[in-house]
C-alpha positions in Angstrom: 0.0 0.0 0.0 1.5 3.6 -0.9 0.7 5.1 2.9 1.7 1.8 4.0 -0.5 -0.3 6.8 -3.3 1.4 8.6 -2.8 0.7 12.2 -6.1 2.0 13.0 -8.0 -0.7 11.5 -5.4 -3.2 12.4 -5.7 -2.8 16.0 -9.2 -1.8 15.8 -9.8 -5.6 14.5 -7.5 -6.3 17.7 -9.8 -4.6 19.6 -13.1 -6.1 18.8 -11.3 -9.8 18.4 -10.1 -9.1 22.3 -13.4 -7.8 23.3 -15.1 -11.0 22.2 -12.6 -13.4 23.9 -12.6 -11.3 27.0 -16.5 -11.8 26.9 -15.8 -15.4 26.8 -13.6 -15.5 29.2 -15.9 -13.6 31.7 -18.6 -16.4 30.6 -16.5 -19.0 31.2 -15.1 -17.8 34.5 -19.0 -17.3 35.3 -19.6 -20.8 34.3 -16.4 -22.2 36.3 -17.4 -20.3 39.2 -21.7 -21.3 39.1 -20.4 -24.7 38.3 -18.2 -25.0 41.8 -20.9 -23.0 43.4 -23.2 -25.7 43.0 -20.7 -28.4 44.2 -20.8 -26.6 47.1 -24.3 -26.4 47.1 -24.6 -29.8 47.2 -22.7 -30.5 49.8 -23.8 -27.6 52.0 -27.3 -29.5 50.5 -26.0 -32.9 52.2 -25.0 -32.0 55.7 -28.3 -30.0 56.1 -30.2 -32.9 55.0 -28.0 -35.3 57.3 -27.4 -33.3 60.4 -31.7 -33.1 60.1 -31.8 -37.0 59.7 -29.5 -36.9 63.2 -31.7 -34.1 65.0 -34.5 -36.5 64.5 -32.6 -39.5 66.1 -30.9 -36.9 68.4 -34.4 -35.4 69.9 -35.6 -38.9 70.2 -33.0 -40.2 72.5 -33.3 -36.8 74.6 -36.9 -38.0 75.1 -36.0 -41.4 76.3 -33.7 -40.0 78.6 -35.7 -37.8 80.3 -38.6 -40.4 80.3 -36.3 -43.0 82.2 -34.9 -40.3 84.7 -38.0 -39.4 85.6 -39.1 -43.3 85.8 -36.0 -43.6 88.3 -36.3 -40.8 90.2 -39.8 -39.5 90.2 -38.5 -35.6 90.0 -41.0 -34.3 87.3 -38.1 -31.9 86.3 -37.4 -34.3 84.1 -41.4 -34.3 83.2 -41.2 -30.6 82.3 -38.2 -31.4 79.7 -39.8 -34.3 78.0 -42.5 -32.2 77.0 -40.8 -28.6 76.5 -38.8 -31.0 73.9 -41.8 -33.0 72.5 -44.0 -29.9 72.3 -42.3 -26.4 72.1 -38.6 -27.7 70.7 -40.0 -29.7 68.8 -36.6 -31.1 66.7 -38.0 -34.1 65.1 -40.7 -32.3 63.7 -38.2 -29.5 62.4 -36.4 -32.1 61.0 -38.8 -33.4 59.1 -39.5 -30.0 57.7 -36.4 -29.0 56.9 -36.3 -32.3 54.3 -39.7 -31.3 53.3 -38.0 -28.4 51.4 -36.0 -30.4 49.2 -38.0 -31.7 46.2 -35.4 -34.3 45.5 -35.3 -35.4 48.7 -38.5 -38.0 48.9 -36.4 -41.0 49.5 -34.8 -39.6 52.8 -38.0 -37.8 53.5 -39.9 -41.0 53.5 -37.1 -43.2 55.6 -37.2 -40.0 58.2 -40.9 -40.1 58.1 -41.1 -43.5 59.0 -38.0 -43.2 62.0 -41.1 -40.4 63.7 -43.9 -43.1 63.4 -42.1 -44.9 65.2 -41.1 -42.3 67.7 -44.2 -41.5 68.1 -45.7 -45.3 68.4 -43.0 -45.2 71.4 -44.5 -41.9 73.3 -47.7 -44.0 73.7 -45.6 -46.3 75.8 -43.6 -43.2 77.7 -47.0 -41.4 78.5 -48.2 -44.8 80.2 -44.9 -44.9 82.6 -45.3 -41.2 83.2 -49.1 -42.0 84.3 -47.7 -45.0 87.1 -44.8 -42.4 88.2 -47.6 -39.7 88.9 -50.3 -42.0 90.6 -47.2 -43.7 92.5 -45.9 -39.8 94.0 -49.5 -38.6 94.3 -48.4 -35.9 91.7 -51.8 -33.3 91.2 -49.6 -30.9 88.5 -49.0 -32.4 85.5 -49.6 -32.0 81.7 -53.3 -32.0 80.8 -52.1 -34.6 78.0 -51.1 -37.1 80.8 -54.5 -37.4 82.5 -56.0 -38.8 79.4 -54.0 -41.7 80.1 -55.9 -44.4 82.0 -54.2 -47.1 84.0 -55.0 -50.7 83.8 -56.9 -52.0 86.7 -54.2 -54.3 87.6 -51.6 -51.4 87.3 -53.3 -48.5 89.9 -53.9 -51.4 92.4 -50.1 -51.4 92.6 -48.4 -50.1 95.2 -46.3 -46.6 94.8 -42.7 -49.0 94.7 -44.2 -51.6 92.1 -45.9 -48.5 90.2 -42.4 -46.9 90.1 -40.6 -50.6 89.0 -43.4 -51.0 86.6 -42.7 -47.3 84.7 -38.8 -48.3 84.8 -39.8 -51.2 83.5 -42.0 -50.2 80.8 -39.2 -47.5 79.2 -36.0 -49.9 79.5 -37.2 -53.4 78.9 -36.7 -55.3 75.4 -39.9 -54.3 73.9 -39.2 -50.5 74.2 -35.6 -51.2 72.6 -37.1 -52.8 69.7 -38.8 -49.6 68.5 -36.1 -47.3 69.7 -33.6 -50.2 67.1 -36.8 -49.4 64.2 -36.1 -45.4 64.8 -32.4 -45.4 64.2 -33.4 -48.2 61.1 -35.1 -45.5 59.6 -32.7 -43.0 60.2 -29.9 -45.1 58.7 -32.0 -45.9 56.0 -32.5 -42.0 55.5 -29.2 -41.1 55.8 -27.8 -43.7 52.9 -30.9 -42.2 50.8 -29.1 -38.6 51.3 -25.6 -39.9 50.4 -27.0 -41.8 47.4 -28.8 -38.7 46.2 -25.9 -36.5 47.2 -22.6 -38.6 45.4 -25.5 -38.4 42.3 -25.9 -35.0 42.4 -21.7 -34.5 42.7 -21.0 -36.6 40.2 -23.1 -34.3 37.4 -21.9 -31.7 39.4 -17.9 -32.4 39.0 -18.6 -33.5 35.3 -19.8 -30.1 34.3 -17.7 -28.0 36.5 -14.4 -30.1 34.6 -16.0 -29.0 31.3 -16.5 -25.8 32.2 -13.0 -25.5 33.9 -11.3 -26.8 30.6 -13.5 -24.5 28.3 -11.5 -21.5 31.0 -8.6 -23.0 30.5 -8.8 -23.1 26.1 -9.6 -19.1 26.5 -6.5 -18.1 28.6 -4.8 -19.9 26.5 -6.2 -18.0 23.5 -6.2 -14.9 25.4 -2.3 -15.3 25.7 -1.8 -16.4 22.0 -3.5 -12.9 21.0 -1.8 -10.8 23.5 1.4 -11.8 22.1 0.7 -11.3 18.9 -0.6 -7.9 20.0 2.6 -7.3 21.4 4.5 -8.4 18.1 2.2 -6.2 15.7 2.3 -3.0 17.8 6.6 -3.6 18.1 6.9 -4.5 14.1 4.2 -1.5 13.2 4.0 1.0 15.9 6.8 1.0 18.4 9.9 1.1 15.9 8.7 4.4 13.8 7.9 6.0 17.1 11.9 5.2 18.5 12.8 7.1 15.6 10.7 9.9 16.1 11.7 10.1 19.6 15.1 11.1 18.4 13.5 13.8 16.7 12.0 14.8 20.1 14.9 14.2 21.9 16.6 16.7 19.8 14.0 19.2 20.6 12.9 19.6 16.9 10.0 18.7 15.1 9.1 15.3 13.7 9.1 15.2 10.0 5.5 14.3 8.6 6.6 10.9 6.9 5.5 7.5 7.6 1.8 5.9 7.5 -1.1 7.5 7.8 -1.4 7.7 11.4 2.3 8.8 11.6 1.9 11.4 9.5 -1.5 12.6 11.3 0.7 12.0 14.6 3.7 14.0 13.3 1.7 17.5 12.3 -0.3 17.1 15.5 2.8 16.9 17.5 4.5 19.6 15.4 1.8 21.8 16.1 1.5 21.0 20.3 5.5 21.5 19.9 4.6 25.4 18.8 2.0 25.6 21.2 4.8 24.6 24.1 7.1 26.8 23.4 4.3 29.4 23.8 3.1 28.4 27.2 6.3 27.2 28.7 6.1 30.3 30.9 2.8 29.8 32.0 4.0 26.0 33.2 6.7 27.2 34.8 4.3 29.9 36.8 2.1 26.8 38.0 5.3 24.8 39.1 6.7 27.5 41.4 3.4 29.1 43.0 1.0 27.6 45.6 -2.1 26.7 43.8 -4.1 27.7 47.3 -2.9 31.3 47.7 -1.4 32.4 44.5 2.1 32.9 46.3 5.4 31.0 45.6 5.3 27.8 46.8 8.5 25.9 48.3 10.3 25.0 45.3 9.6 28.8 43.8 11.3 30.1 47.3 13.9 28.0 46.6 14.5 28.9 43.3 13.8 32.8 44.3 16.8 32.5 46.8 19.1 30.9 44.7 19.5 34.1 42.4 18.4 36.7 45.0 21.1 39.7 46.3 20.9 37.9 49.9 23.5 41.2 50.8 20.0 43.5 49.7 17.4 41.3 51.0 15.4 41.6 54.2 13.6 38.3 55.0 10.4 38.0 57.0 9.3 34.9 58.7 5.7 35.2 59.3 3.3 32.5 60.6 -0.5 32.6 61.8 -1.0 32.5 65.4 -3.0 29.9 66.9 -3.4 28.8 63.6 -4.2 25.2 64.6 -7.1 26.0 67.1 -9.0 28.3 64.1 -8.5 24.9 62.2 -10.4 23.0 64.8 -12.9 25.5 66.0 -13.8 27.0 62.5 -12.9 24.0 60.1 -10.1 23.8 57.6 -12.0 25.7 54.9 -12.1 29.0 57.0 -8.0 28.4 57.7 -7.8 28.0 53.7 -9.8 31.5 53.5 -7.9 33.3 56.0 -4.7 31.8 54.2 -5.9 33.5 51.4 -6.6 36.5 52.4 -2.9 36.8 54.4 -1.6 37.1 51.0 -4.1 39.1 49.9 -3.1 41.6 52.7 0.9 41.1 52.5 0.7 41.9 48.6 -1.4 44.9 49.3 1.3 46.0 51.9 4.2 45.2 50.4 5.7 46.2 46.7 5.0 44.7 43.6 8.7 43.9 43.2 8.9 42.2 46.8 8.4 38.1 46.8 5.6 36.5 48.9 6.2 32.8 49.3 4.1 29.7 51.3 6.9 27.7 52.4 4.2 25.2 54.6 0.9 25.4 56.3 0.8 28.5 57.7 4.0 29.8 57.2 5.2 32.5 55.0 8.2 34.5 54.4 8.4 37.6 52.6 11.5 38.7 50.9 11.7 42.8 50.5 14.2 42.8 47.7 16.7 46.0 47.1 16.1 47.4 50.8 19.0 48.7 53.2 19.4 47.7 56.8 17.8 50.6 57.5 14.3 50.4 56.7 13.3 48.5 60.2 10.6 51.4 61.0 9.2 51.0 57.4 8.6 47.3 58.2 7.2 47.5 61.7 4.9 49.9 60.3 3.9 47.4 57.8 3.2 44.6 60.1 1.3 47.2 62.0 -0.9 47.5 59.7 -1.4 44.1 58.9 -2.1 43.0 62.0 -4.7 45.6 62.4 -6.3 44.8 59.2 -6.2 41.2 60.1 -8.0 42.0 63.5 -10.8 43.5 62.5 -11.9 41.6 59.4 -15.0 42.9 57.7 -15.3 39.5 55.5 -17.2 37.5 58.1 -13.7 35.9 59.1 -12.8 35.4 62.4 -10.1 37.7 63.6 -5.9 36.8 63.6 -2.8 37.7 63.8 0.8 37.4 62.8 4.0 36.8 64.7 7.0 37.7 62.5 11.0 36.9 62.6 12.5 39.5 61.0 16.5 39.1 59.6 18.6 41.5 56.2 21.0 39.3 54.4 23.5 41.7 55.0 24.2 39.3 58.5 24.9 36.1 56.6 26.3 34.9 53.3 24.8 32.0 53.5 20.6 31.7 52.4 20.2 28.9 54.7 21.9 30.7 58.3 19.6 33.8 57.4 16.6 31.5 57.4 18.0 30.2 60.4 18.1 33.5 62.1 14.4 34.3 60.9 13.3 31.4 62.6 15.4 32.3 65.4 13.3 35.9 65.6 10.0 34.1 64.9 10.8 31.7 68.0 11.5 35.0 70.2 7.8 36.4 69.0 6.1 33.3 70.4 8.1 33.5 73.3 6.6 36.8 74.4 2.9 36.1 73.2 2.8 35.9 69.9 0.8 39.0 67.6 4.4 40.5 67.3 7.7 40.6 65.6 11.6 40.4 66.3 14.2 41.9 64.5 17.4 39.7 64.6 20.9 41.9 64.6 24.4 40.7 65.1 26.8 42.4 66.8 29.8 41.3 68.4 28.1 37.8 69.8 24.7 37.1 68.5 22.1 38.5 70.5 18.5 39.9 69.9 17.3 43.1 69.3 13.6 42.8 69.9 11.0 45.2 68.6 7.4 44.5 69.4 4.4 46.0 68.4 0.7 45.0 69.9 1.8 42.1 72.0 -1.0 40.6 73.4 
């Protein structure tokens, strides 16, 4: 082709080719997962429907137990359990229930149906040796159900001791064991009816979750087949003409329009951002060295500010806000960002245009008053004067501040760093005597302090 390849259509091919295996690879990792969902299912499905077949065999031994204490011992304690479990527990009927909600179930469900008969057959014989252990203690408070149940006449003209031996008798002896071997018959019988029903269902279960884990496994590996080809087509058409066009760039010219079509479209588009940078590089340099906040300089602008600055005709000003922390957390952070804003505001309407008003942190500031003599200290605490006044009596719905200030001229130092030192030195003094004030830091002989302080609170 004369323009060569078009890479736009090329990869848009890519694109829709990947799009429709990644949707196949979703589906299949939806199939994968729905598939070992419902393994779990099914066993999840299997211990409910065993652990119900147990409760049933579980509740009926709690009945015989309580049924033969009470035979021994005559404490109807043991009375008041048996039927708080037969009638407001209730676990074998539960049980039955909860294999009620399984359609497939009706194999189990029948087996457990026929383990409550029999459970129930056996109550008939429990409620009779209640009856003897009730006549035999001369009980008169017991369950209404119990005085349905009518002794025969050979069994109340026992005496209290051969009515007891009798009840004992009637829940322990051969007979009673017999229906309690029928109960856990039918549970067993239940319970093999769930694993049969259960290794069925995991065995369709693990057959489709294998097809549908090696279905997963043919798209990664497709998925991987394109990617790398991806990766060979985008090297071979796209990566090599854009290494030589980075040359182009690195050389800080423009790229020449040659090449396919999207290389060429790519080349004027680039040549024409290139003019529009070299227009506008001021304007990025602007946002790089001033705080987006407050419109000063931020720290890297004060940097680069003292790196060319006269420090010899400089005076530097420390300021900070006092008790800047508690306006914070008694007015919020977005009244500290307004009153930060409007400290510049007020510094740049009280110092000259050619003076430099930098953030270097939070609340701190520092002013540099450029071209000034060592001799200017009145013109300065007249200035933070007036700042401080304006400051104290806002008229913007602000709440009032003030500034402390730590004031040092470059003619004291050579070094940037020791007159920012010294600044901070001053600022430190200002806090020491209350803040809403300023120091002036002069060197004579030893270093010492010359403090001058205006509205200290």
């Amino acid at each position: 082709m004369k323009n060569g390849l078009s890479l736009r259509r090329i990869h848009t091919w890519m694109i829709v080719i990947a799009v429709i295996l990644s949707c196949i690879m979703v589906f299949s990792t939806y199939r994968v997962m729905r598939s070992f969902i419902h393994l779990t299912d099914v066993t999840e499905e299997q211990m409910v429907l065993e652990n119900a077949a147990h409760e049933l065999l579980n509740a009926s031994d709690y009945l015989t137990e309580r049924v033969q204490r009470f035979t021994i011992t005559g404490d109807p304690r043991f009375m008041e359990e048996y039927f708080a479990e037969a009638f407001e527990t209730r676990r074998r009927e539960k049980a039955v229930d909860i294999m009620k909600k399984d359609p497939d179930a009706a194999a189990p469900l029948e087996a457990l149906r026929e383990a409550m008969s029999y459970s129930i057959i056996l109550m008939n014989r429990e409620y009779y040796a209640m009856r003897l252990v009730i006549d035999a203690k001369g009980y008169t408070q017991y369950p209404t159900l119990l005085r349905s149940v009518s002794l025969r006449q050979n069994d109340a003209a026992l005496s209290p001791a051969e009515k007891m031996k009798l009840a004992t008798q009637i829940v322990m002896d051969d007979e009673y064991y017999k229906e309690k071997d029928r109960i856990r018959q039918g549970i067993q019988k239940s319970v093999a009816a769930i694993e049969t029903l259960t290794h069925n269902a995991k065995e369709a279960a693990l057959s489709d979750f294998r097809v549908d884990l090696s279905f997963g496994r043919t798209m990664i590996v497709l998925q991987i087949l394109l990617i790398f080809f991806v990766v060979w087509l985008t090297s071979f058409l796209g990566i090599s003409p854009i290494l030589r066009a980075v040359e182009q760039i690195k050389a800080d010219s423009p790229i020449p329009e040659v090449g396919a079509n999207e290389f060429r479209y790519l080349a004027q588009a680039y040549n024409k951002m290139y003019s529009v940078y070299k227009s506008s590089i001021e304007h990025l340099n602007f946002k790089a060295s001033h705080d987006e906040l407050t419109g000063a300089y931020n720290r890297a602008g004060y940097e680069l500010l003292l790196s060319g600055m006269d420090i010899r005709s400089t005076y530097m000003l420390l300021f900070d806000v006092d008790h800047f922390k508690t306006i914070n957390d008694t007015y919020g952070h977005e009244t500290g960002d307004k009153i930060l804003i409007k400290l510049v505001k007020v510094l740049k309407s009280h110092f000259r245009s050619d003076d430099y008003i930098c953030r270097i942190g939070g609340d701190e500031f520092v002013v540099f008053m450029v071209h000034s003599d060592e001799m200017q200290r009145s013109l300065i605490e007249s200035k933070i004067s007036r700042i401080n006044n304006e400051l104290a009596n806002p008229t913007d719905g602000l709440p009032p501040v003030s500034i402390s200030a730590g004031i040092a001229h470059g003619i004291q130092t050579e070094d940037a760093a020791k007159l920012f030192e010294k600044c901070d030195l001053a600022l430190y003094e200002s806090k020491k005597r209350g803040r809403h004030t300023y120091t002036f830091y002069r060197k004579s002989g030893d270093d010492e302090m010359l403090r001058v302080s205006s509205n200290p609170e």
